[in-house]
Structure formats: structure tokens, C-alpha cells
N, C-alpha and C positions, 0 to 999 in steps of 0.2 A: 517755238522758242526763237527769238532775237539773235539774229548773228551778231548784232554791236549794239552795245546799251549805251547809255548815257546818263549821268549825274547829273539829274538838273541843278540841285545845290553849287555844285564844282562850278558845274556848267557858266561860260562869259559872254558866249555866242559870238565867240571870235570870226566862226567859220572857218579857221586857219584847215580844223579837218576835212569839209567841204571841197576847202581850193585845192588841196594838195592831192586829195584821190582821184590817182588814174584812170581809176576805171567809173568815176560819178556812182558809184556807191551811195552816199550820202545825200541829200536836200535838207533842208531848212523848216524844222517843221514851227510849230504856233510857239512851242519853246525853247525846243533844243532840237539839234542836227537828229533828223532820223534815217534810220534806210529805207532806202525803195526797195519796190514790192520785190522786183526780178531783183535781184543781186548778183554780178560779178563780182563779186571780190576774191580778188587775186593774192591773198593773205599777208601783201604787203610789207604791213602793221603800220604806214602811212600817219595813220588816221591816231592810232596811240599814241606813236614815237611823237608826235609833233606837239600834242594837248598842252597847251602850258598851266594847266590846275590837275592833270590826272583825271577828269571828270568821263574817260569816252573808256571801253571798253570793247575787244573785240575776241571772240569766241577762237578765230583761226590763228590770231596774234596777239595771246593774255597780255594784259597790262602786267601780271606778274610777274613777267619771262620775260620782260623787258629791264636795261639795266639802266642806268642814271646816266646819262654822259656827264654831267656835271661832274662828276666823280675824279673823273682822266684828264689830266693832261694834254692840250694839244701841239703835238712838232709845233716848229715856227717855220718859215718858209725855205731855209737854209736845210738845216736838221733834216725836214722830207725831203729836199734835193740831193743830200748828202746818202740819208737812205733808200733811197732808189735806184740811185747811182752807184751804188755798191754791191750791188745784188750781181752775180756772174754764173755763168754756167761754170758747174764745178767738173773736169772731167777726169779728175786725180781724186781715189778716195782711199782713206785708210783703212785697212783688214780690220772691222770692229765692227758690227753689226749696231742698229739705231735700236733702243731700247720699246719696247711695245709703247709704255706710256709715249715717249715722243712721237711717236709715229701718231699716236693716235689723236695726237695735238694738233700735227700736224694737220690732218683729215679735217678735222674739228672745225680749222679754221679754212680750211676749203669750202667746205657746207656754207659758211655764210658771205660767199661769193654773190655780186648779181647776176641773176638770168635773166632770159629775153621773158617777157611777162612773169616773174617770178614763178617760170617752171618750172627750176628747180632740176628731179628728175637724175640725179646723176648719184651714184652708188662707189662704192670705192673697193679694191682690192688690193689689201695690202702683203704684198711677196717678201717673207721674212728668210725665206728658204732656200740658202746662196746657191744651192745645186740648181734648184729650181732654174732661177737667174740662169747658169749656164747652160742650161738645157736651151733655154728659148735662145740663148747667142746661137746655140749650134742647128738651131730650128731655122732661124730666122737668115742664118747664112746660106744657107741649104734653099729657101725661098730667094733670097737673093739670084742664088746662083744659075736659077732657070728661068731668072725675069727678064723681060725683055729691057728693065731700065737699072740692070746690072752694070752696065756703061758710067752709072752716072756714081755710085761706088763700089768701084773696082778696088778701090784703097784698100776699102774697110776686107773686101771679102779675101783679097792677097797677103795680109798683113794676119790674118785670122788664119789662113791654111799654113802660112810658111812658117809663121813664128809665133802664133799663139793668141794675137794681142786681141783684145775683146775691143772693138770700137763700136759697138753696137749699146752696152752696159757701161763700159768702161771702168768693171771692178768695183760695180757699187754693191755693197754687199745689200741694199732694200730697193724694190720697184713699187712705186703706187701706182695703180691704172686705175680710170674710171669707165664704167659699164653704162650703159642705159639702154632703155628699152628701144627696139628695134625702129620703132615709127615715131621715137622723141621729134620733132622737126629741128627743133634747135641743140640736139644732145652735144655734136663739136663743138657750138659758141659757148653751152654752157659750163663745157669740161674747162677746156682753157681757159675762161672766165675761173670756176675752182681751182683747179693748179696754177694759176699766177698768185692768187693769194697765198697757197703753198710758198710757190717758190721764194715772194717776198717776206713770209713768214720765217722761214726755214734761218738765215740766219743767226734769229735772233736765240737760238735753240741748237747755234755753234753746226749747225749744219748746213750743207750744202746742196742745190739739185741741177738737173739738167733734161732737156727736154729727151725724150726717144723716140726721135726720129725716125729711125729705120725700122723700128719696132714697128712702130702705128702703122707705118707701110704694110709691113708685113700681117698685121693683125685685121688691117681693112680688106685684105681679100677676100673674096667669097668663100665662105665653110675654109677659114683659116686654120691651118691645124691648133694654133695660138689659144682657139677659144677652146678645145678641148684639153689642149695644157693645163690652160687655169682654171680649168672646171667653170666656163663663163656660164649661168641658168640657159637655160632655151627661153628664144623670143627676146636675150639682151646681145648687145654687140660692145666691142672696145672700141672708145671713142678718143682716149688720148694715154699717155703714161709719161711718167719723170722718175728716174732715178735718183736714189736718196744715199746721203750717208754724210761720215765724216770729215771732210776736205782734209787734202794732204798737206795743201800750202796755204799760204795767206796773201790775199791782193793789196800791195802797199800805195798803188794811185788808183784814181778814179779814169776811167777810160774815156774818151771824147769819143761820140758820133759823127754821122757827116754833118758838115752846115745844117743849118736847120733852113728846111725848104717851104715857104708857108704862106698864102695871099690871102691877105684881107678885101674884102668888098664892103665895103662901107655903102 
């Protein structure tokens, strides 16, 4: 069976699906684009998304599962700039836990992040259970506290013994982490890549996130106690985490960066 069919009727022989697959999937056959013998296809959906008659069809990216952009709206140049720029690590959250369906919205739109060759490859854990949360602040301070790059936050673990304060979580009552498999090669590029669409997702869902830091430290070391916290499978590891919830405050300007530092070569 055909991993990618094609409608010859539909069919204009644009090639548009041709030029645009990464991996040469596709040639030109006597009347419409066919696949070659060996196939790489990296599941794209390239070759779909782009079809301007609907005529191509591909088995790892239904034409089905696919949604219209025509549909949406797009920002105008302002609007993205405005929402981008508004996006802040939240470190203030309110005593209210995020509701499962939101959470799982969240995730939702993490999944369809890109990855380095659409590997993909990265699985989510989502920490609903605020005790939980405070177990790993008192885990992770504790790992802190016999590392040699304890130097580098003393704040957090001084401020954590003397008076309580969680600088690690910062009192968020939800943690997403993502897992992947041990020998992913690209598991961090592709985590981060998921959690920034989180992250820029999240407000529009009246919530807030922030990266965890100290965590991922703590959870990158070898046989972490971290991964048997969270019950991580055998054979995956933690590769990134953000902490989720409802923001206390609200950011009333947009913040500037440094200068922008940047050469063109012409």
C-alpha cells in the first residue's frame, strides 16, 4: 500500500508538493507527483498542507486531520509584536489550582511545536498534586545543597531554610515536565521548542508560566532522585519543565531588551 496517493482528477501538477518536501519524498511521475521507491518521510504533512486542489493524500499526515487555514485569521504585524512581547515569566501565582481541561490544552498545543526532523518524541507530565510540587522544592534543595554549583544559588537555598520561600516552584500550584526517551538526540531542542508554545499559549487561557530552572538541574543528574518522584518509565529522562498557574498580578507595559545586535552580509 501507497504511503501518499494522489487524485489525478484534483491533480494541476503544480509540483508545489515536489519542491517543498524536505526529505525528496516525491518525483514527477507521467502524470502526477509520485513516491519513490525508498521513502523517508518524515510525516511532515508538507506535501498536504500545501496542495492547492486537495488532490495529494498522505497516510502519516491524513488530509483529514488536516484544518483549513483559510478559516483564521491572521495577526497583522503590530498584534504578533504586541503578543510576543507580552508574554513574561510569571513568578507570583494564585492559591487555585489550573483546571485539568486547561492543562490539557495546554499540552495540546505543545505537541504541535517543531522539531529537529519532525522527531517529535517528547511525552508530557502533568503535576496536579501541590504536595507533590513541594516535595521536589525540598528534594531539589537538598540536591542543591551538596552541589558543587551551590555558589551560584545560595539565594534560593537561604531564603528556602530561613523563611520558607519556594524559589525553585515559586507557589505554582501545577508543574508540566516533558520526558523522552533516553537516546532522543534532539530531546532538549525539542522540549523547549513544546514549552515555548506553551508558554506563549498560556496567556491566552488567563494563565501564566515560567521556566524551572533549578529543577531541570536537579533532575539532569545521573539516577536523580527526581525521576523516581515522578514515577518517570525506565529508559526516559526529564528533559525540560515550566511551572503553570494563575498569575497574581498583571503587566501593565511591554518591557524593552537590550539594543538589538545584528549584521547583515549582503
Amino acid at each position: 500500500m501507497n504511503l501518499i496517493t494522489v487524485n489525478e482528477e484534483k491533480c494541476i501538477k503544480c509540483e508545489m508538493c515536489i519542491k517543498e518536501c524536505p526529505v525528496n519524498v516525491l518525483k514527477m511521475g507521467e502524470n502526477v507527483p509520485e513516491e519513490v521507491v525508498e521513502s523517508n518521510c518524515i510525516a511532515c504533512g508538507h506535501c498536504v498542507a500545501i496542495c492547492p486542489t486537495t488532490a495529494i493524500d498522505n497516510n502519516k499526515t491524513p488530509l483529514a486531520q488536516q484544518v483549513d487555514a483559510k478559516d483564521f485569521p491572521k495577526l497583522d504585524a503590530e498584534q504578533t509584536e504586541h503578543f510576543l512581547r507580552s508574554r513574561r515569566s510569571i513568578r507570583n501565582y494564585k492559591d487555585k489550582s489550573v483546571s485539568r481541561e486547561e492543562l490539557t490544552k495546554l499540552i495540546n498545543i505543545a505537541r504541535l511545536a517543531p522539531t529537529a526532523e519532525n522527531s517529535q518524541g517528547i511525552s508530557f507530565v502533568v503535576v496536579e498534586n501541590k504536595q507533590l510540587i513541594e516535595k521536589a522544592t525540598e528534594v531539589s534543595i537538598e540536591m542543591i545543597e551538596i552541589s558543587p554549583l551551590r555558589y551560584l544559588v545560595e539565594d534560593a537555598v537561604t531564603s528556602y531554610r530561613k523563611n520558607g520561600v519556594d524559589s525553585i516552584f515559586r507557589g505554582a500550584p501545577n508543574l508540566i515536565i516533558t520526558i523522552a526517551d533516553k537516546d532522543l538526540r534532539s530531546a532538549r531542542d525539542n522540549s523547549v521548542s513544546s514549552l515555548t508554545y506553551l508558554e506563549l499559549y498560556a496567556p491566552s487561557l488567563g494563565l501564566g508560566s515560567c521556566w524551572a530552572g533549578i529543577f531541570e538541574y536537579c533532575a539532569s543528574i545521573e539516577n536523580s532522585p527526581m525521576l523516581k518522584l515522578f514515577n518517570i518509565p525506565e529508559g526516559k529522562k526529564i528533559t525540560a519543565a515550566v511551572m503553570v498557574g494563575y498569575p497574581n498580578y498583571s503587566y501593565k507595559r511591554l518591557v524593552d531588551r537590550n539594543p538589538l545586535d545584528a549584521t547583515f552580509i549582503s
